[in-house]
Every structure is written in structure tokens, then in C-alpha cells.
N, C-alpha and C positions, 0 to 999 in steps of 0.2 A: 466476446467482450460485451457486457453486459450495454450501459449507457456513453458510447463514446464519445459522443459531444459533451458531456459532463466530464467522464475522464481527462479528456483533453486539456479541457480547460481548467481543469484544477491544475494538471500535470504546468498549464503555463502561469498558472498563478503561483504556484509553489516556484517554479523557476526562476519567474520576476521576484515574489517577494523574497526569496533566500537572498538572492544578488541584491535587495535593495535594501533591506535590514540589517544583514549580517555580511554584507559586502564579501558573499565568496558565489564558487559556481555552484550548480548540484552537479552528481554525478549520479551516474547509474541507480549505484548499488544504496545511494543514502537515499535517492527516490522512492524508492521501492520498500523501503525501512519507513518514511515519512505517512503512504498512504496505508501502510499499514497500521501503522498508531492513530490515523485518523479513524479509520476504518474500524479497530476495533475499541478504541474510544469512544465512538458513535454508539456501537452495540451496548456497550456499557451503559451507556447514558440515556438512550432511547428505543433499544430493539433491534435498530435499521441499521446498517451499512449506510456511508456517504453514497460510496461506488458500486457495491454491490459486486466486486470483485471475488476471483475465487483464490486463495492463495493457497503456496506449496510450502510445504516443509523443507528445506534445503539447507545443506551444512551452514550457509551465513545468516539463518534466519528465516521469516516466512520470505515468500517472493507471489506476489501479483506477475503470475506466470506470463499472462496477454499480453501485460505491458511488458515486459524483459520479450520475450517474444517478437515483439512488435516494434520496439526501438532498437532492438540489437541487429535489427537487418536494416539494412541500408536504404531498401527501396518498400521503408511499412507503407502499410496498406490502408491503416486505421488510422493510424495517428499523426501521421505525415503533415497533416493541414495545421498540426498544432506545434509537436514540436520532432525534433531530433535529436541522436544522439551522433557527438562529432569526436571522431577517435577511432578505437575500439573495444572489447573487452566488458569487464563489468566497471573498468574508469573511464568509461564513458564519459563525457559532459554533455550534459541536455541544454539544447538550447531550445527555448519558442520562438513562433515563425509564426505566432501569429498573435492578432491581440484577445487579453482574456474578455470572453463576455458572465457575467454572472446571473443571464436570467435559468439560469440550470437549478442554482442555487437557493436554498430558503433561509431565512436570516440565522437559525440556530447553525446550522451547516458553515455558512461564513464565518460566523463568529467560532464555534468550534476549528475551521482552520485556521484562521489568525492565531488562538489559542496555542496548538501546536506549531504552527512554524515558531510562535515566540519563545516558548519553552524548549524547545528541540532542535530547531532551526540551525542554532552555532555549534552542536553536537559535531563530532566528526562520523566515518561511515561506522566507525569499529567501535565508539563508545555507543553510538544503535544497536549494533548485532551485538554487544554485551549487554547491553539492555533489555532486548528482547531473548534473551537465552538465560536469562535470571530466572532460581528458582520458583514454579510456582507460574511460570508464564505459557499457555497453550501450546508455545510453538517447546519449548522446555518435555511437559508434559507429555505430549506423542514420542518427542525424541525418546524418552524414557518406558513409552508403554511400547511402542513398536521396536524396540532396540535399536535405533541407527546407531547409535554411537561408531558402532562396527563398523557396518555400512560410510559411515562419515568418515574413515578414517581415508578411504581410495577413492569416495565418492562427494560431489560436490551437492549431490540432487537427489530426489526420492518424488514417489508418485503420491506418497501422503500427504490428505490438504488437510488445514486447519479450520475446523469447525467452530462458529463463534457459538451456537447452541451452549456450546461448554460453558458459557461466562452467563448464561440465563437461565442454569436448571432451577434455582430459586426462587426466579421472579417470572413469574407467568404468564401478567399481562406483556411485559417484554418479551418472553419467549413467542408468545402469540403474536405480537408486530413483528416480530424476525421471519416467522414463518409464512406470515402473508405478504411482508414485502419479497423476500425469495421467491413465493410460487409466480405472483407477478409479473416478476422482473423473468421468469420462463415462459412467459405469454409470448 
């Protein structure tokens, strides 16, 4: 996992502000759907990843593998100091356990995720995973070049990750930030 005290503390910000805007819990699986819109919304807009996360293709969507990984065991290892997941399954509820600090964050970054929790935020898990599965959407696209559909039919998971490069062959100078916040962020 790339920057964990960054993650972390998004993961508790996104917790606290769902519950304090839209007076509901997160769960798992809309977690996971959340930093992914962040994440590739970013690349969109700037080059960069917030997180810098790697995500999987999986029948409900992309999945920030670390994080499902890493909350769905009881005793993580990474993220423990930040937050949990209390249940089990992929309806989890995440709860934070700790408080958020934002010196991780750069003003664009914060405001791009106020942005999405406002827009998305009151979304339920499955109007995300039909969102992100619209035609035309990366995670759509591999399903269709690599054939899972098959494969999706017995299967929940795949080893194919989603490439944001996809969403930059156009634009240059953003392909060129993508590719040097990546090498980076493998330092």
C-alpha cells in the first residue's frame, strides 16, 4: 500500500463526512467504489492519483485490493490506527478510530473530495457498481477486452488491474505527471 497515512485518513474522512452529511454508515463495498471515483477523477483532472492505489477488476467493480485486504481481516496491520471494519463480509461497516489529520492533503485534493462525497456520497453500494460498470468506463472496458464476463459469471475477482494511463493517451503533459508520480510513489 502505497501512502498509508494518507489513505488512512481519507478512509476516516470519507467515514466521518458520509455519517455527517448524509447521515448514513459506509460500508465496505461503497468505500471502495468512493476512492475509486476519487482516484480516477483526480487522474482526470490532474495526471495523479489522490492514493496512488492499485485497483482490481472484480465482478462489483474496480476494488483498491490493500484496502479490502487490509479491513477485511480483523487484526490489519496498515490501517488499524485509522479505521475498521465491524461485521463481516463485503457489508462491512467501517468505522474510524481515529481522528482525521489533513496535513497529507493539498487544497485541490480536499476540495476534490468534498466534491465527491457531495455528489456520490448518498449514492447507495449498487447504484456505484452501476456506475462504474456503464459503458465506456475502464473498469467496463477490460471486462470486454479480457472477456470476464465468463469468468464473472462463478467468479467474484480477477487478477486484471485498471490502468488510469487509459483515461491520458490524449493528453501528454498529464500522461507525463501520471507516470512520474507512479515511478515515485515505487521509490
Amino acid at each position: 500500500m502505497p501512502n498509508v497515512e494518507k489513505i488512512g485518513n481519507l478512509i476516516i474522512y470519507l467515514v466521518d463526512e458520509i455519517k455527517r452529511r448524509h447521515r448514513q454508515p459506509l460500508y465496505l463495498t461503497k468505500l471502495l467504489k468512493l476512492l475509486y471515483i476519487i482516484d480516477e477523477t483526480s487522474v482526470k483532472e490532474t495526471g495523479v492519483s489522490v492514493t496512488g492505489l492499485e485497483y482490481r477488476v472484480w465482478k462489483m467493480g474496480p476494488v483498491a485490493y490493500d484496502v479490502y485486504k487490509d479491513l477485511k481481516h480483523e487484526n490489519s496491520d496498515k490501517l488499524s490506527s485509522f479505521a475498521e471494519a465491524k461485521t463481516g463480509g463485503d457489508s462491512a461497516q467501517i468505522k474510524s478510530v481515529n481522528r482525521f489529520d489533513d496535513s497529507e492533503f493539498s487544497d485541490y485534493e480536499m476540495e476534490l473530495i468534498d466534491r465527491i462525497i457531495d455528489e456520490y456520497g448518498y449514492y447507495q453500494k449498487d447504484e456505484l457498481i452501476k456506475l462504474l460498470h456503464e459503458e465506456g468506463s475502464l473498469w467496463c472496458d477490460i471486462v470486454k477486452a479480457e472477456g470476464l464476463e465468463e469468468l464473472f459469471k462463478t467468479e467474484n475477482t480477477s487478477v486484471h488491474r485498471i490502468d488510469f494511463k487509459e483515461l491520458l493517451k490524449n493528453d501528454p503533459q498529464k500522461l507525463t505527471a501520471y507516470k512520474t508520480a507512479q515511478a515515485s510513489r515505487k521509490l
